[in-house]
C-alpha positions as CSV (number, residue, x, y, z in Angstrom):
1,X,0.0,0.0,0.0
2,X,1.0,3.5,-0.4
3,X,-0.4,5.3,2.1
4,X,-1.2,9.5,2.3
5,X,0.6,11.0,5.0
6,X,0.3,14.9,4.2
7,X,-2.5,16.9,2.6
8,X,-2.0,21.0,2.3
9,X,-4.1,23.5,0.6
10,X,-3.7,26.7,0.0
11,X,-5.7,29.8,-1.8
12,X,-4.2,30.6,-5.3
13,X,-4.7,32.5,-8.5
14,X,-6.2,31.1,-11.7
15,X,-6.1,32.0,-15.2
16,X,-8.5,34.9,-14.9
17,X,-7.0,36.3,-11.4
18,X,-9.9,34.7,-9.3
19,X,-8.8,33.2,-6.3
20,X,-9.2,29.1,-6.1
21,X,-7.6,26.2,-4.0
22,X,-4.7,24.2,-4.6
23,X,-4.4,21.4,-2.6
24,X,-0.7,19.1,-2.2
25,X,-0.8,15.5,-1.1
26,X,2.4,13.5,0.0
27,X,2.8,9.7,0.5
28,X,5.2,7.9,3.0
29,X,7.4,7.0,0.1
30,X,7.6,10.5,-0.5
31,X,5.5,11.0,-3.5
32,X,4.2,14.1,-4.1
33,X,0.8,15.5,-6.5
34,X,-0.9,19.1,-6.6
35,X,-4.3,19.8,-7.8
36,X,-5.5,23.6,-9.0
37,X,-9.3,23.8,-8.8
38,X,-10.2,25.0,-12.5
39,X,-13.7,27.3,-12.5
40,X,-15.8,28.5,-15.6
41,X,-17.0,32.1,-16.5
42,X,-20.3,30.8,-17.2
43,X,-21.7,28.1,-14.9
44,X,-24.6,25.5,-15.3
45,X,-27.1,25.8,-12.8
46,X,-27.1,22.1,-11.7
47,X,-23.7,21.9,-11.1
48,X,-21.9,21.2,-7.7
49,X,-21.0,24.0,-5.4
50,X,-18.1,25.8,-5.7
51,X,-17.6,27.3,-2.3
52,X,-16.5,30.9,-2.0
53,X,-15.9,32.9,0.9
54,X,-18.6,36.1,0.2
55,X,-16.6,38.3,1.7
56,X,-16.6,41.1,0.0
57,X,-13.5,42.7,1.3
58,X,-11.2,40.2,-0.3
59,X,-11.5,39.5,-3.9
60,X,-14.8,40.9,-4.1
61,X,-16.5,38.1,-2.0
62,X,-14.5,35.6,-4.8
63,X,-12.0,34.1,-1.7
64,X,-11.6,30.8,-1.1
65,X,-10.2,30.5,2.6
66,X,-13.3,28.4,3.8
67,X,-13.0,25.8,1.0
68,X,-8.9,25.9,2.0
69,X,-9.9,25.7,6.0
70,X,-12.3,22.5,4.8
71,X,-9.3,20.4,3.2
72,X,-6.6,21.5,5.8
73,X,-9.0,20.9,9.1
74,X,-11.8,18.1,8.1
75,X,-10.8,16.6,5.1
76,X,-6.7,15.8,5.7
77,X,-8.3,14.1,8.7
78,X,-10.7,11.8,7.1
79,X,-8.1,10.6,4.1
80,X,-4.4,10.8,5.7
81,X,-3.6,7.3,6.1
82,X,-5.8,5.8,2.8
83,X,-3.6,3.9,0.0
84,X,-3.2,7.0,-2.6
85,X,-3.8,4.3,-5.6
86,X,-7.4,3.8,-4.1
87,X,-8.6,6.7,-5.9
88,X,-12.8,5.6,-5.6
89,X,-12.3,5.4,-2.0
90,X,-10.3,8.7,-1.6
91,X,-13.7,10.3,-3.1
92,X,-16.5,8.5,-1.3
93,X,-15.0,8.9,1.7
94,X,-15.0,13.4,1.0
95,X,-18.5,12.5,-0.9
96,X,-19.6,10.6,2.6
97,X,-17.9,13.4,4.7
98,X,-19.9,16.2,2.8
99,X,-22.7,14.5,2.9
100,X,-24.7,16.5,0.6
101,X,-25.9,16.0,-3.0
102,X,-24.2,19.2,-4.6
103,X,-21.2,19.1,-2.6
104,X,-22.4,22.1,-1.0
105,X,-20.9,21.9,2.8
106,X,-17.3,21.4,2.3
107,X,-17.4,22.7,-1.5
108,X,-16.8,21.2,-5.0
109,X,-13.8,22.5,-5.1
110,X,-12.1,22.1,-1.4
111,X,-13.3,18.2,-2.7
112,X,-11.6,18.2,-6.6
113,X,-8.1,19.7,-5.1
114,X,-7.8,16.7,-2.9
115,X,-8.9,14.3,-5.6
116,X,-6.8,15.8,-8.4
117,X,-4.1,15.2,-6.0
118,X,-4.4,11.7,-5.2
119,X,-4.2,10.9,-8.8
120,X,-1.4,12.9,-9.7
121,X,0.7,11.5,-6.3
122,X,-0.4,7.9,-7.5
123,X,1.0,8.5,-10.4
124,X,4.3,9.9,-8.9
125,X,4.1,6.8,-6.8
126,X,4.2,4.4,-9.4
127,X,6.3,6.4,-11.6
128,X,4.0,6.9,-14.5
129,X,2.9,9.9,-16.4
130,X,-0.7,10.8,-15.4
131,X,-2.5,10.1,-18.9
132,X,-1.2,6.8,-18.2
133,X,-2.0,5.8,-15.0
134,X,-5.7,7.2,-15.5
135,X,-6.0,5.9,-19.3
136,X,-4.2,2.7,-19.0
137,X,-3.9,0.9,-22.8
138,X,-5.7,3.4,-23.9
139,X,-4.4,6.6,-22.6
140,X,-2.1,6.9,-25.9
141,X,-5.2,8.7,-27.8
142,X,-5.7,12.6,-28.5
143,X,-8.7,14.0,-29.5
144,X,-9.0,16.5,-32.2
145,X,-8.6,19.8,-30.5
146,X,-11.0,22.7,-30.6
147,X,-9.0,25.9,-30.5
148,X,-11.5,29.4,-29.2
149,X,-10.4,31.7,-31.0
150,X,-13.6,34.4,-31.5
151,X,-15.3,34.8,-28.0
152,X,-18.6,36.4,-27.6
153,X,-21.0,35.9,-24.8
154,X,-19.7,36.2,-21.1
155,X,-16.6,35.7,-22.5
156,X,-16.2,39.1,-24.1
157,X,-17.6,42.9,-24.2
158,X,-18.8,42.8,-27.7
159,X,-22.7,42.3,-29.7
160,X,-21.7,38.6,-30.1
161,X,-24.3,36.7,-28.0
162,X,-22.8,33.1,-28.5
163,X,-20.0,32.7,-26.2
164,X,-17.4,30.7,-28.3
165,X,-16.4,29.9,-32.0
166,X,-13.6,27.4,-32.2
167,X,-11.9,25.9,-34.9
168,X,-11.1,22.1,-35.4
169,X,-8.6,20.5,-37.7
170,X,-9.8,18.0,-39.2
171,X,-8.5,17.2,-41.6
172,X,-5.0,16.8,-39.7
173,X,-2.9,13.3,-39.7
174,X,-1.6,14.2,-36.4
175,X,-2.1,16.3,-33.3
176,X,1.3,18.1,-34.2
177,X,0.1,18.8,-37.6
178,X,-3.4,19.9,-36.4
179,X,-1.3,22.4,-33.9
180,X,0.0,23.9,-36.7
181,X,-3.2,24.2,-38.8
182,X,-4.7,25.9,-35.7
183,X,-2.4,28.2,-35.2
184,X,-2.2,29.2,-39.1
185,X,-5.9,30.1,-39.6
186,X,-5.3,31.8,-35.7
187,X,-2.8,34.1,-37.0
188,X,-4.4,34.4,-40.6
189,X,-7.9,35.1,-38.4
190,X,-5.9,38.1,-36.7
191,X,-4.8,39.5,-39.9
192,X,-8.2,39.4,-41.2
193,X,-9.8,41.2,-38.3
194,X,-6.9,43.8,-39.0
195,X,-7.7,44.1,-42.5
196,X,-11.1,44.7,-41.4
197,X,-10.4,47.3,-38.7
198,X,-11.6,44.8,-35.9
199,X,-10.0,45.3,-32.9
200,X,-7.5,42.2,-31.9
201,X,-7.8,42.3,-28.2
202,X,-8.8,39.5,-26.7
203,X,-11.5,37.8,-24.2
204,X,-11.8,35.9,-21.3
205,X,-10.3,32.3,-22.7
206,X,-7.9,33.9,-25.3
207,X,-9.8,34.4,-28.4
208,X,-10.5,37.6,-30.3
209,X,-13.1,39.6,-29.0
210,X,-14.1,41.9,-32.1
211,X,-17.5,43.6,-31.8
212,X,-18.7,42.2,-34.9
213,X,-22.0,43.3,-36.5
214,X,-24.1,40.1,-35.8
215,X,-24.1,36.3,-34.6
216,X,-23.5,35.6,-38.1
217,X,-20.5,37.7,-39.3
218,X,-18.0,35.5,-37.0
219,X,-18.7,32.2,-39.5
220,X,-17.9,34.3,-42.2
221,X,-15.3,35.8,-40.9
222,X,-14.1,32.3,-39.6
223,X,-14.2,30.7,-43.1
224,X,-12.1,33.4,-45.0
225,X,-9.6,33.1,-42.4
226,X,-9.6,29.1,-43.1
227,X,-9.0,30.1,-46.9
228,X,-6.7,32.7,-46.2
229,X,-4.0,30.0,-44.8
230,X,-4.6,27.5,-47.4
231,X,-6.9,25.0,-45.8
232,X,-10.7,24.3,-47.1
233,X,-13.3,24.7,-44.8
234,X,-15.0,21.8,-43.6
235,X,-12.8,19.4,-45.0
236,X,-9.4,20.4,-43.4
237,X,-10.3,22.9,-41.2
238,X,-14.2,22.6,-39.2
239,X,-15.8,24.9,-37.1
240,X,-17.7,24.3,-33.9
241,X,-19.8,27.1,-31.2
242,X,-20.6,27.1,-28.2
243,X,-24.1,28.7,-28.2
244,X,-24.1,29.0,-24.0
245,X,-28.3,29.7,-24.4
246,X,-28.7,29.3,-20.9
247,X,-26.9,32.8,-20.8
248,X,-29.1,34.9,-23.0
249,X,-32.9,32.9,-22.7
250,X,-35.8,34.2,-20.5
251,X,-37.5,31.4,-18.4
252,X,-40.5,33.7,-18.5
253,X,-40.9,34.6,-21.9
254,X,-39.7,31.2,-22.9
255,X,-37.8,33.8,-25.5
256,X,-34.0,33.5,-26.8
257,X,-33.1,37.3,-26.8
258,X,-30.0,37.9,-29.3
259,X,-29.0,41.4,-28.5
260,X,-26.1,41.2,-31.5
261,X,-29.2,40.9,-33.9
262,X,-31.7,42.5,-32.0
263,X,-34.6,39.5,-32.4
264,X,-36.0,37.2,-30.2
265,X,-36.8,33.5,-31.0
266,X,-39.1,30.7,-29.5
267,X,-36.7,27.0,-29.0
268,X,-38.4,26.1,-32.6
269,X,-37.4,29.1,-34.6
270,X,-33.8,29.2,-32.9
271,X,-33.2,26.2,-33.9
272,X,-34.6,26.8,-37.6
273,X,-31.9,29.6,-36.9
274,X,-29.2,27.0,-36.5
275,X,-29.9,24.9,-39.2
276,X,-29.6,27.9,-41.5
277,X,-25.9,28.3,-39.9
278,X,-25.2,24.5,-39.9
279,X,-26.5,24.1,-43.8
280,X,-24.5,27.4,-44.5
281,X,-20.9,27.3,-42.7
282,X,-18.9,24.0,-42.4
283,X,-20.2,23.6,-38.7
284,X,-19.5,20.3,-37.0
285,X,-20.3,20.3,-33.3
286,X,-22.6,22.9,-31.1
287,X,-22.6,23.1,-27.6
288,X,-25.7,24.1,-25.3
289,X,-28.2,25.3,-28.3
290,X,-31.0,25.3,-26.0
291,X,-31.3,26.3,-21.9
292,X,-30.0,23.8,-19.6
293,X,-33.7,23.3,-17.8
294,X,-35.8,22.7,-21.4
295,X,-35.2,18.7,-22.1
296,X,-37.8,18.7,-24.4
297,X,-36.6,22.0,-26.6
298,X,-33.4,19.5,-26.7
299,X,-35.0,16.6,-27.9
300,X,-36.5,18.5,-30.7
301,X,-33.1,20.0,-31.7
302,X,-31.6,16.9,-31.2
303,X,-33.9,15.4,-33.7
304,X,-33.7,18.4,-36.0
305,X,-29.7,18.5,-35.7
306,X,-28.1,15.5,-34.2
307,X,-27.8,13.5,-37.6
308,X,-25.4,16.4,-39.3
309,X,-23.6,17.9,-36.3
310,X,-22.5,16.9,-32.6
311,X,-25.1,18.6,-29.9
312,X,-23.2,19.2,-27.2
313,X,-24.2,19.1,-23.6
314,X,-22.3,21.0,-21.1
315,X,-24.6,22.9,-18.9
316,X,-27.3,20.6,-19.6
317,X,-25.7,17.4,-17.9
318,X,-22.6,19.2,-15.9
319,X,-20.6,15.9,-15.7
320,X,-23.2,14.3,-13.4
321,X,-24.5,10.8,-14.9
322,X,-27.9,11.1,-12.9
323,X,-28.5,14.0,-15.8
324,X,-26.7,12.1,-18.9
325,X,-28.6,9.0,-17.8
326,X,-31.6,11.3,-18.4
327,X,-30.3,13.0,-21.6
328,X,-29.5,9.1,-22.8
329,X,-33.0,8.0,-21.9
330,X,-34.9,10.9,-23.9
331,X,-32.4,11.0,-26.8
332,X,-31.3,14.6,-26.2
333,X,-27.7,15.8,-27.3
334,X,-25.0,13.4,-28.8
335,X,-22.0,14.5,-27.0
336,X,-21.4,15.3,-23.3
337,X,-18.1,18.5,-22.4
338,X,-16.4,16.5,-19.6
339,X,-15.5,19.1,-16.5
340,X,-14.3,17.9,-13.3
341,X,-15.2,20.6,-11.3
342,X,-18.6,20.5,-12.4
343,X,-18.9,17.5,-10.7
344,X,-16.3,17.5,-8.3
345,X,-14.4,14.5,-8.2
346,X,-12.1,12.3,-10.3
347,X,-14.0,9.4,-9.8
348,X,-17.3,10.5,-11.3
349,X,-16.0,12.6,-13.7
350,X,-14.4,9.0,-15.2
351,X,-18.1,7.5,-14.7
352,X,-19.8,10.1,-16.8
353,X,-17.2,9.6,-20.1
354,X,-17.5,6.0,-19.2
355,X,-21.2,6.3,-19.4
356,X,-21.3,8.5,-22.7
357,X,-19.3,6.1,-24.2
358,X,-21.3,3.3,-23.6
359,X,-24.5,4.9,-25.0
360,X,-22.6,6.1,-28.1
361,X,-21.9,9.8,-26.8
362,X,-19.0,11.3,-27.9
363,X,-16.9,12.5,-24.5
């Protein structure tokens, strides 16, 4: 056995400047792993509690020092002397000392630090590379990336009310060689904006944030910047959105409100809407057309759409395989965005792509 013998956490910065937990675990034999707690701009309403201090004081209420006090004080107690390879026990036994069903008393992420912890130390432990130790035979496989590179939404200060517009290659033989394609039509994109006299300044996860006349204009946009560096659209070079509905829908008006084009839309005619855009542009995969609370708005879609692109649910089934089991069951979406802290633990995290995958769901 390799047993835990240390666990520290700590309050740190992430990528936006937010304050969120890292957490370090040590084992006797003197392994070592650290988690950082990842957290979205834009959250899904079902997803597990991510515990911040409200003090307004510090951070503007964004601190984490209670989820830090949790792992330090109640946590290290409870797993300190667990084998570190034991990963399902490691999280039933925080999931148990919660004892909630959204992670809400010691926090999502006070939970995911530890967790992302133990795995990384197991690995250290057995003196693998993580992807190996969690993926086994398999963990030699890379998906075809999806780069942001036009952000809209939450993500930016601009008339663009869809939050991401990402570009896939591929067409690419390798993940090197779809690097490469993706960072050709990025810097042929930010020529193109400059051409245009777009501002090049970016948004919240690194894409351009132009304020672009309409919802549309960033597909165009998107596919002359695909020419432009020698690629065809569709066929080398695909695009995919993340539509982020939740964001810009009215539960009382049952209404999708586009600002950027100044309309509203019932679910049917927005998703006439995307049709238009997925018969137009070479679109391959859309995330969160619909709100996250209107299952049957997705079936339809998913009916309407799910035989020429991949419908993508993110805050629709946050992770959790109670709501993918659902989503299976009534045939809505065709693809499931995998986020630990949406979930808050290693363990289920691995159940839900385990789960997708088993009903045909791409993961």
């Amino acid at each position: 056995m390799s047993i835990i013998s240390d666990i520290y956490a700590r309050e740190v910065l992430d990528s936006r400047g937010n304050p969120t937990v890292e957490v370090e675990l040590y084992t006797e034999a003197g392994a070592m792993g650290r988690g950082i707690v990842p957290s979205g701009a834009s959250t899904g309403e079902h997803e597990a509690v991510e515990l911040r201090d409200g003090d307004k004081s510090r951070f503007m209420g964004k601190g984490v020092t209670k989820a830090v006090d949790n792992v330090n004080n109640l946590i290290a107690k409870e797993i300190v002397g667990y084998d570190v390879t034991d990963q399902r026990a490691i999280d039933q036994a925080m999931i148990d000392l919660d004892g909630t069903p959204n992670k809400g008393k010691l926090g999502a992420n006070a939970i995911l630090g530890v967790s992302l912890a133990a795995a990384r130390a197991a690995a250290d432990e057995l003196g693998q590379p993580l992807y190996n130790y969690l993926g086994g035979f398999n963990g030699h496989v890379l998906p075809t990336p999806m780069m942001n590179v036009i952000n809209g939404g939450k993500h930016a200060n601009n008339k663009v009310d869809f939050q991401e517009f990402m570009i896939m290659p591929v067409g690419a033989k390798s993940v090197k060689e779809a690097i490469r394609m993706g960072s050709e039509t990025f810097h042929n994109l930010k020529n193109l904006l400059n051409e245009k006299g777009y501002s090049t300044a970016v948004g919240d996860e690194g894409g351009f944030a132009p304020d672009l006349k309409n919802n549309e204009e960033p597909f165009e946009i998107l596919v002359e910047a695909i020419k432009n560096a020698g690629y065809v659209p569709g066929k080398d070079v695909a695009i995919a959105f993340d539509c982020a509905s939740s964001e810009f829908y009215n539960a009382d008006t049952k209404k999708y409100e586009l600002k950027g084009d100044g309309k509203e839309y019932t679910a049917e005619e927005f998703v006439t809407l995307l049709e238009g855009i997925v018969d137009k542009y070479p679109v391959v995969s859309i995330e969160d057309p619909l709100d996250e609370n209107e299952w049957e708005d997705w079936q339809m879609a998913t009916k309407r759409l799910g035989k020429k692109v991949q419908i993508v649910g993110d805050d629709l089934f946050v992770t959790n395989t109670d709501y993918l089991a659902k989503g299976i069951k009534m045939g809505v979406g065709n693809s499931i965005l995998i986020k630990l802290n949406q979930i808050g633990t290693l363990t289920e995290t691995v159940e839900a792509v385990e789960m997708a995958k088993q009903a045909g769901y791409t993961a």
